[in-house]
N, C-alpha and C positions, 0 to 999 in steps of 0.2 A: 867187270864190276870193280874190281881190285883197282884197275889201275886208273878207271873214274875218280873214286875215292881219292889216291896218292896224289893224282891234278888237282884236284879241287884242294885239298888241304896244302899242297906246295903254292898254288896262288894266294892262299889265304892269310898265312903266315907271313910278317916285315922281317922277321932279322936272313941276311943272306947267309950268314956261319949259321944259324939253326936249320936252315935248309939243307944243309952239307951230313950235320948231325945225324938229320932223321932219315936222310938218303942210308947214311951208314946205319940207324939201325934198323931199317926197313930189311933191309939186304940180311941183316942179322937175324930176322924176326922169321925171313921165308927162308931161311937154312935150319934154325931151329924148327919149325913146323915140318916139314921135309924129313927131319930126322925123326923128331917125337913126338908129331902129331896135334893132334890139341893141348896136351901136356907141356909141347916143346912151345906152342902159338902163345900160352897164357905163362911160362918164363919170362920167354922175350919180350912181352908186352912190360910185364911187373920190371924186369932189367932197364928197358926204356924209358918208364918211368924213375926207377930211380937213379938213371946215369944222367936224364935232362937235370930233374931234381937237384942233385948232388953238385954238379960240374957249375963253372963260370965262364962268362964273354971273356974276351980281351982285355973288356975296360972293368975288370972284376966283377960284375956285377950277377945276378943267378938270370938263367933261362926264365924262369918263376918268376922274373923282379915284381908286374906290378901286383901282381896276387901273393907272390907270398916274397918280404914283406908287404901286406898290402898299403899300397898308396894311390887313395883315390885319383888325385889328379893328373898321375901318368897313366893309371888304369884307363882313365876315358880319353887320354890321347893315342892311346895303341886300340883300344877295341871301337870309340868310334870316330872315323875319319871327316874331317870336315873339307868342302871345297873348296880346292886350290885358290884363291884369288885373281894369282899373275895369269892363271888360262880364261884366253878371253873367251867368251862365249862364243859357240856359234850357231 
């Protein structure tokens, strides 16, 4: 079930360094659980959140960008994708 979940959201996600991110705090998340159980599971969660939160890209900009600040017009180019054009049909 776990690791359905971890597929499906690693395909889901565009940025490749946020992918890198969440590997590391996944790996954080099932050590802390490991150690302190549900206690340790809902740390790591609240840490995850606020080290995406907190942190920035390369090109400075937040994990968060189009939701917080929010700006509609990249909000609906990162959530919905439109079809490629150059791929021809087949």
């Amino acid at each position: 079930m776990f690791s359905a979940f971890v597929a499906i959201g690693y395909y889901s996600q565009p940025s490749y360094e946020l992918g890198y991110a969440f590997k590391f705090m996944r790996i954080m998340i099932l050590i802390l659980t490991s150690l302190f159980n549900i206690w340790g599971f809902i740390a790591g969660v609240i840490l995850m959140f606020l080290i995406v939160a907190f942190n920035k890209t390369l090109t400075h900009e937040s994990y968060l960008y189009p939701i917080i600040p929010f700006n509609f017009k990249d909000f609906v180019k990162v959530f919905i994708r439109k079809k490629n054009p150059t791929i021809a049909n087949n």
